[in-house]
C-alpha positions as CSV (number, residue, x, y, z in Angstrom):
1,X,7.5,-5.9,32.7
2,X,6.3,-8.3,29.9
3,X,8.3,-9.8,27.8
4,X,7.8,-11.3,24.0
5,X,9.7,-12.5,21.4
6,X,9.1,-9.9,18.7
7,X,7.9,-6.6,19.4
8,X,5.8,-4.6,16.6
9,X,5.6,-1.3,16.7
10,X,3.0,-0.1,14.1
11,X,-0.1,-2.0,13.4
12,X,-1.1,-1.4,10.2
13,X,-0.6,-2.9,6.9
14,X,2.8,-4.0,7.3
15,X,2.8,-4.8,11.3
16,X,-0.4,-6.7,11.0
17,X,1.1,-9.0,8.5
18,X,4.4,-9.6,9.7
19,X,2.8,-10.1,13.5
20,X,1.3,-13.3,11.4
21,X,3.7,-14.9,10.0
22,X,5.6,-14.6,12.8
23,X,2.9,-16.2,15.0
24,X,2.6,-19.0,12.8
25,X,6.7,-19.2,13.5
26,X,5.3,-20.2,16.8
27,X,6.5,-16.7,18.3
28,X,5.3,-14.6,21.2
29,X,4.2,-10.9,19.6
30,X,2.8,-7.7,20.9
31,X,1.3,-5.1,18.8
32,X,1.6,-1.4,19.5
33,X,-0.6,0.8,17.5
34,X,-1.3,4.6,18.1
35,X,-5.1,4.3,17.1
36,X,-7.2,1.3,16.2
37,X,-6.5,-0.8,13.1
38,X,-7.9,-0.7,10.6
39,X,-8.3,3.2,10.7
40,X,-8.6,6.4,9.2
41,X,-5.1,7.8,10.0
42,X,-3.0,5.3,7.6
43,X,-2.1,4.5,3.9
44,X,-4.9,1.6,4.5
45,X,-7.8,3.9,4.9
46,X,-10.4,4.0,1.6
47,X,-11.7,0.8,1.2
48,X,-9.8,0.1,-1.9
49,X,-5.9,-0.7,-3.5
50,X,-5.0,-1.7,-7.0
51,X,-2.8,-4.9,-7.4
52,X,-0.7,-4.9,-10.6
53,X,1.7,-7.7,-11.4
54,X,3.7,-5.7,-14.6
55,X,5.0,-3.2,-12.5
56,X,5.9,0.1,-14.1
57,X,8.0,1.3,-11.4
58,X,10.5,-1.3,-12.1
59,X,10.9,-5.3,-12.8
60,X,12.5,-5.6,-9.1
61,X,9.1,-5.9,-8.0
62,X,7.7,-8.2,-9.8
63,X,8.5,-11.4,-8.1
64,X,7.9,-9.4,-5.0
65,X,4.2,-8.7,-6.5
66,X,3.8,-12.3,-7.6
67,X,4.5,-13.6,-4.0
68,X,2.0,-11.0,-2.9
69,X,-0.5,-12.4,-4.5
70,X,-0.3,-15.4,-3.9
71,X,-0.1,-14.6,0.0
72,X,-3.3,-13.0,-0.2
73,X,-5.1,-15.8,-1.6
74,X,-3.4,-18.1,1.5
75,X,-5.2,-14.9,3.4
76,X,-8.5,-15.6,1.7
77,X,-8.6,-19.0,2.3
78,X,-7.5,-18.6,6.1
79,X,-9.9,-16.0,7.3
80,X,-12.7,-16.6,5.2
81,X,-13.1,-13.3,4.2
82,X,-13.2,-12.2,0.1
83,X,-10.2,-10.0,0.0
84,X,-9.3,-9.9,-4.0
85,X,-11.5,-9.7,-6.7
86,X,-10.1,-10.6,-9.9
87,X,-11.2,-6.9,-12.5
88,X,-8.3,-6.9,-14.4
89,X,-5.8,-3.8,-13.9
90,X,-5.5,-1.1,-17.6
91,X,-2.3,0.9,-17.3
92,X,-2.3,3.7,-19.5
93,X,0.3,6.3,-20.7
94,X,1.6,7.8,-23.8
95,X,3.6,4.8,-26.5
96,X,7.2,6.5,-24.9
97,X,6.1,6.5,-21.0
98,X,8.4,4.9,-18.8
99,X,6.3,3.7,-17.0
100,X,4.3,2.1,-20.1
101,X,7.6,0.6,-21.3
102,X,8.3,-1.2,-17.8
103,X,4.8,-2.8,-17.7
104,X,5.6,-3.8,-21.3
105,X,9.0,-5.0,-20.0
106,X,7.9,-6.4,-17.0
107,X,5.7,-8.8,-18.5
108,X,7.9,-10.0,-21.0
109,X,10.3,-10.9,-18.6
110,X,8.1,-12.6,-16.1
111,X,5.9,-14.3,-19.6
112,X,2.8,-12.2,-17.9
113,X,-0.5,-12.3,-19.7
114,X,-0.8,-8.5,-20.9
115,X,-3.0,-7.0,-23.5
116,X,-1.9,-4.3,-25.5
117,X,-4.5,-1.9,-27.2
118,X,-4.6,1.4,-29.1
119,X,-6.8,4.6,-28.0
120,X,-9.8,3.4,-30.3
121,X,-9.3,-0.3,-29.3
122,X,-9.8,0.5,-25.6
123,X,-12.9,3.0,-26.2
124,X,-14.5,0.0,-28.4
125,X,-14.0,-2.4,-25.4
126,X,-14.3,0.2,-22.5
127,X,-17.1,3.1,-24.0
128,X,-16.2,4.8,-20.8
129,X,-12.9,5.5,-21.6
130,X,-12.3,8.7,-24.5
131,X,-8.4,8.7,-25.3
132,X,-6.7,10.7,-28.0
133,X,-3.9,9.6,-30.1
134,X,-0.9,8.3,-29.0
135,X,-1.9,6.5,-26.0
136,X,-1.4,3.2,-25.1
137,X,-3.3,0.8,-22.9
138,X,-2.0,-2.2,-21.5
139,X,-4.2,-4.7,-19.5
140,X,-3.3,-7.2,-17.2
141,X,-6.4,-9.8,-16.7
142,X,-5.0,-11.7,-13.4
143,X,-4.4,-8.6,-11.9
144,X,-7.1,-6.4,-9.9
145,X,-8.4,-5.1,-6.3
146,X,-7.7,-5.5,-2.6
147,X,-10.1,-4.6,-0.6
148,X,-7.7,-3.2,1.7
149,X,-9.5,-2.5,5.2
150,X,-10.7,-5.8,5.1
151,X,-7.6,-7.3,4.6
152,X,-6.6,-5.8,7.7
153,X,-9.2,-7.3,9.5
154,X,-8.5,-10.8,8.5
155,X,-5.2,-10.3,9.6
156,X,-5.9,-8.9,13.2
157,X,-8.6,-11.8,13.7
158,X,-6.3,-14.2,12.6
159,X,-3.7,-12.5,15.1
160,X,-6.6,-12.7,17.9
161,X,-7.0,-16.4,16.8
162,X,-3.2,-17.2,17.6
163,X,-3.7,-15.2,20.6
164,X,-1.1,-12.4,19.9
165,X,-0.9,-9.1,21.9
166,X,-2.4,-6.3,20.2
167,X,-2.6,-2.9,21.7
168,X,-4.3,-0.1,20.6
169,X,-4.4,3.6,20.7
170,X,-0.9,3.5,22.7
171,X,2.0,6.0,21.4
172,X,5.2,4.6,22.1
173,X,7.0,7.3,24.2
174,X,10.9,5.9,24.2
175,X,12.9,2.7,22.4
176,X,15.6,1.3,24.4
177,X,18.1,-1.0,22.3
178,X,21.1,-2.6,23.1
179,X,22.5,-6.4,21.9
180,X,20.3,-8.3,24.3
181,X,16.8,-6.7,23.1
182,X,14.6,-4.2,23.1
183,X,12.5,-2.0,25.7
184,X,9.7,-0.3,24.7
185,X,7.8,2.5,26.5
186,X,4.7,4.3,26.3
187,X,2.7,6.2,28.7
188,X,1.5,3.3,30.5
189,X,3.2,0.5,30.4
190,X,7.1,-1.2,29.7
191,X,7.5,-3.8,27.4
192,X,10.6,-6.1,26.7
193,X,11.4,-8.0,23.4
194,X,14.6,-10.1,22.1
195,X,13.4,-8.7,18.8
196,X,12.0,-5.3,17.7
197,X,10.0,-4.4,13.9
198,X,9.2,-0.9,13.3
199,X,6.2,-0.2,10.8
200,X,5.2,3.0,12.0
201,X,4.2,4.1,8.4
202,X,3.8,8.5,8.4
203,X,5.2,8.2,11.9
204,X,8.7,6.8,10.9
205,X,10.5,9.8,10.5
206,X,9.4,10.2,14.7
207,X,10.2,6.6,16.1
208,X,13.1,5.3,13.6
209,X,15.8,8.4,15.1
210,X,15.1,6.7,18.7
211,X,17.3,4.4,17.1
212,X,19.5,6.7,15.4
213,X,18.2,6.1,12.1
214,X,17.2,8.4,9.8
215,X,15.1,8.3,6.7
216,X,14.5,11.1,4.2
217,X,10.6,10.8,4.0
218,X,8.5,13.1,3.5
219,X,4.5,13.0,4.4
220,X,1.4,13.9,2.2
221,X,-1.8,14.1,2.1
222,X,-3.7,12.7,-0.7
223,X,-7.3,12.6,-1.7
224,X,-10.1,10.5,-4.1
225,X,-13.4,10.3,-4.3
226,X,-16.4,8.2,-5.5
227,X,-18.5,9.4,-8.5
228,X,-22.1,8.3,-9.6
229,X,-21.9,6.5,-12.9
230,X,-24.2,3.9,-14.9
231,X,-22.5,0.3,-13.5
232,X,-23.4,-1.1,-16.6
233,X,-20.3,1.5,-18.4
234,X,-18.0,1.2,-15.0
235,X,-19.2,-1.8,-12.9
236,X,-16.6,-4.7,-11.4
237,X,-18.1,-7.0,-13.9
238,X,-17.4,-4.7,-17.1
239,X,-14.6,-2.2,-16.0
240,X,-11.0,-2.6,-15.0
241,X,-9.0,-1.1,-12.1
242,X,-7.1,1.3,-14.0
243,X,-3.8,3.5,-13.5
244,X,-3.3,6.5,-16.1
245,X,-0.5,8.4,-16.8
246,X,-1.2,11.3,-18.5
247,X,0.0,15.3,-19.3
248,X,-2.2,16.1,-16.5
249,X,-0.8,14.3,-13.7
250,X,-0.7,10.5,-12.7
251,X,-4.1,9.2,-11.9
252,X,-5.5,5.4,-10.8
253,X,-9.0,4.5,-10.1
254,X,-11.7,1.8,-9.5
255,X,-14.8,0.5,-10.4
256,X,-17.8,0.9,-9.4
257,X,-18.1,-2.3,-6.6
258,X,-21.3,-3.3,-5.4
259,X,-22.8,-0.2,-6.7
260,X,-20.5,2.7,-4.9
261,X,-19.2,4.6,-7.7
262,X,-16.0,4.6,-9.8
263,X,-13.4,5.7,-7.3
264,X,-10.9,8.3,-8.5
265,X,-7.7,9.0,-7.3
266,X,-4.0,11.3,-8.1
267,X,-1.0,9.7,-7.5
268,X,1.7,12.8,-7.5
269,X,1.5,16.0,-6.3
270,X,-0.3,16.2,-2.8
271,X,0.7,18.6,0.2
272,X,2.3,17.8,2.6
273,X,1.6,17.5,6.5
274,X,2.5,16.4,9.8
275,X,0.8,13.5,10.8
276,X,0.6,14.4,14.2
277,X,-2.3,17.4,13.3
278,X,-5.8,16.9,11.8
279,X,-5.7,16.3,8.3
280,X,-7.6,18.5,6.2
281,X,-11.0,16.3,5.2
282,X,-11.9,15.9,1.3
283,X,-13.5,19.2,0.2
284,X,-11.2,21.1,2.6
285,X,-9.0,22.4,-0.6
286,X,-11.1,23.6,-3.6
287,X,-8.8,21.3,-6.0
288,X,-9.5,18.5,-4.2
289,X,-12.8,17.7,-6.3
290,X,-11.5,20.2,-9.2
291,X,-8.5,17.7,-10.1
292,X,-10.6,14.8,-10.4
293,X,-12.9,16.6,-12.4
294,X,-10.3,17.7,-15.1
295,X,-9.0,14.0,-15.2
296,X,-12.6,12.4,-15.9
297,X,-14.0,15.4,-17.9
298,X,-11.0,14.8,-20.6
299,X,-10.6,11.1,-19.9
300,X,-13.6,9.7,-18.9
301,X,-16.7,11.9,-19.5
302,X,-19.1,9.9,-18.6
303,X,-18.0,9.2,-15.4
304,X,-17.9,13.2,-14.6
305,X,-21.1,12.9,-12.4
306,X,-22.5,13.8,-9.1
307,X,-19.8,13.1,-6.4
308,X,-21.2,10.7,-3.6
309,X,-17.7,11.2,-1.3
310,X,-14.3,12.2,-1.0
311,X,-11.8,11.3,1.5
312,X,-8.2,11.7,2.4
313,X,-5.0,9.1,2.9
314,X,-1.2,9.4,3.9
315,X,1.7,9.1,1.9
316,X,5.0,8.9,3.0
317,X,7.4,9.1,0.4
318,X,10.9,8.1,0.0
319,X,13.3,10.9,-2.8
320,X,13.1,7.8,-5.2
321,X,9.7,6.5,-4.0
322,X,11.6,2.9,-3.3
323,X,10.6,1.3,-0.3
324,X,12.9,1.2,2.7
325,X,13.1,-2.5,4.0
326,X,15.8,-2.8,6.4
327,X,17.4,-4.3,9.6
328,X,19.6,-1.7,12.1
329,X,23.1,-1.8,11.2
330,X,24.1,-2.5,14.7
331,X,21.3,-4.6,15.9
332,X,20.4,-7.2,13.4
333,X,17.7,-8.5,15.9
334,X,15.9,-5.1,14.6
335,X,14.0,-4.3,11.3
336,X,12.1,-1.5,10.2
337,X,10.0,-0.9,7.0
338,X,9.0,2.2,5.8
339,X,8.7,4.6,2.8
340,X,6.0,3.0,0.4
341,X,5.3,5.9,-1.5
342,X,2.1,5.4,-2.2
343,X,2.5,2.2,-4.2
344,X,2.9,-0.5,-1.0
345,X,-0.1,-1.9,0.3
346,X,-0.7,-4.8,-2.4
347,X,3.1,-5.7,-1.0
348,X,2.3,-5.8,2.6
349,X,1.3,-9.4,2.6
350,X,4.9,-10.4,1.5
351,X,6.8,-7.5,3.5
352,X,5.4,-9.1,6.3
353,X,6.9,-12.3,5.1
354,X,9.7,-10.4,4.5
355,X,10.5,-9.1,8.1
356,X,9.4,-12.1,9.8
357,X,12.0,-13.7,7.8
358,X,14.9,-11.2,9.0
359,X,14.2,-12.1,12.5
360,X,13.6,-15.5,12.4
361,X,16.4,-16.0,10.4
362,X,18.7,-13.2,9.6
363,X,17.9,-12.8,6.3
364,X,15.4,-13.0,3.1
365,X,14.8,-15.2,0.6
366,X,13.6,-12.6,-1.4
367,X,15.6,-9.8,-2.9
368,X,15.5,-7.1,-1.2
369,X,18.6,-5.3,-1.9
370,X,16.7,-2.0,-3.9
371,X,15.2,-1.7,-0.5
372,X,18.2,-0.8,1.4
373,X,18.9,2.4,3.7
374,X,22.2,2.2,2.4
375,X,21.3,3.8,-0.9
376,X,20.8,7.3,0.8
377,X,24.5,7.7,2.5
């Protein structure tokens, strides 16, 4: 049987960073994944995620967003790999959104550069864009895209570098916990840890019960696609990541990068799935391409063009869409994260820095207290 300090179960966004941090800790890891990293089966998978620093899900997460950031330039420099490029993020919703008011709010409290402009303002400095009245646009120009399968790939080279364990396309079968450690099983093999993190992302709800924990989250499938627009309206260089939220449904998008198209994307709705069974490809639903389509024929017009490609991620959701950051409540040598609702991946960075610190240390300098299971008893 081989043994490690820290065992991490889940190899993606959140497993693959705090497997870093932990190895510059000095600490023995393994890596279990059930398919290869970075992959299509994850909230990773589209080339793509929006960092926003005014967060209008809630001033909690700035500082957490801030730290982020600056984690992922430490990642640049480290792997040698561009991973963030700088577009500047436009929120956009009507003058009494909530979610408009919190990016307001949010910046104010954190003295955040932000940008606040009218419908006819933003259509004079992005032509793309065709709002009507009562809309707001707030732009924040530090803020902007991850390219997020890359990001993953620094990470696991880096892990590679350090020599850590990474295994791949191996389901864990059973967990066995208990004061001393952990045991880990899968169809092959035993491993033995002192410590355990679980970052099983869509397969959380399967693993964390092992351990008689049990998180409401529910898994969907959601969809984008790239559309074929004039890069001199919607390129990296001129356009901004952008997050609308509007009477037809919450939608955030790209630019066109390096020529690929602006990227579209919906935010709610979604149906939900097991992860365990295919998941239907792009195209599979009619309103897969239809809901785009509505979004940029009323919103951006000129961007409702031939589609070049759709393609489908996970979502697993917590009821209030807060993460779930947390150590067992009997085992404090074990943490698990999980529950990112969609909005997590520009976080990973520092909730692996997050988890490596509640191993290493028993705790968090950050505040993580919003992220507790506690809140669902």
């Amino acid at each position: 049987m081989m043994n490690y300090d820290v065992i991490i179960v889940g190899a993606g966004s959140m497993g693959m960073a705090a497997g870093y941090y932990l190895a510059l800790e000095g600490k023995s890891v393994l890596l279990l994944d059930s398919f290869n990293p970075p992959h299509d089966r994850g909230a990773h998978h589209g080339d793509t995620r929006i960092i926003r620093h005014a967060y209008g899900e809630g001033t909690s997460y700035v500082p957490l967003a801030l730290r982020a950031q600056k984690l992922w330039y430490d990642l640049e420099r480290e792997s040698g790999r561009k991973l963030f490029y700088q577009t500047g993020v436009l929120n956009v919703g009507t003058r009494d959104s909530t979610f408009i008011k919190q990016v307001v709010s949010s910046s104010e409290a954190y003295s955040l550069p932000l940008q606040t402009l009218d419908s006819s303002k933003m259509h004079t400095v992005w032509p793309g864009i065709s709002l009507p009245e009562g809309y707001l646009g707030c732009f924040e120009s530090d803020s902007g895209v991850l390219k997020s399968e890359e990001c993953i790939r620094a990470y696991r080279e880096l892990l590679e570098h350090h020599q850590v364990t990474i295994v791949t396309n191996t389901s864990v079968q059973e967990l066995s916990i208990d004061s001393a450690g952990v045991t880990v099983q899968t169809a092959d093999e035993s491993y033995k840890g002192r410590a355990l993190i679980v970052t099983a992302g869509a397969w959380s709800s399967k693993l964390l019960p092992l351990m008689n924990i049990h998180p409401p989250l529910v898994t969907k499938r959601k969809t984008f696609a790239w559309f074929e627009v004039d890069d001199f309206l919607f390129g990296e260089e001129r356009f901004p990541a952008f997050t609308f939220e509007t009477s037809l449904g919450h939608y955030y998008g790209f630019p066109s990068m390096g020529g690929a198209g602006l990227k579209v994307g919906r935010h709610d709705g979604g149906l939900r799935i097991n992860p365990d069974e295919a998941i239907p490809e792009f195209g599979a639903l009619q309103e897969d391409e239809e809901d785009l389509r509505m979004f940029l024929s009323r919103f951006m017009p000129l961007a409702n063009t031939e589609l070049r490609m759709g393609k489908t991620c996970t979502y697993t959701l917590t009821p209030d869409e807060n993460f779930i950051i947390d150590t067992h409540p009997e085992y404090p040598h074990i943490a698990f994260a999980a529950g990112f609702s969609g909005h997590g991946f520009k976080f990973s960075s520092v909730v692996g820095e997050i988890l490596c610190q509640l191993i290493t240390r028993g705790r968090s300098e950050h505040d993580i207290s919003l992220f507790s299971m506690n809140r669902f008893k």
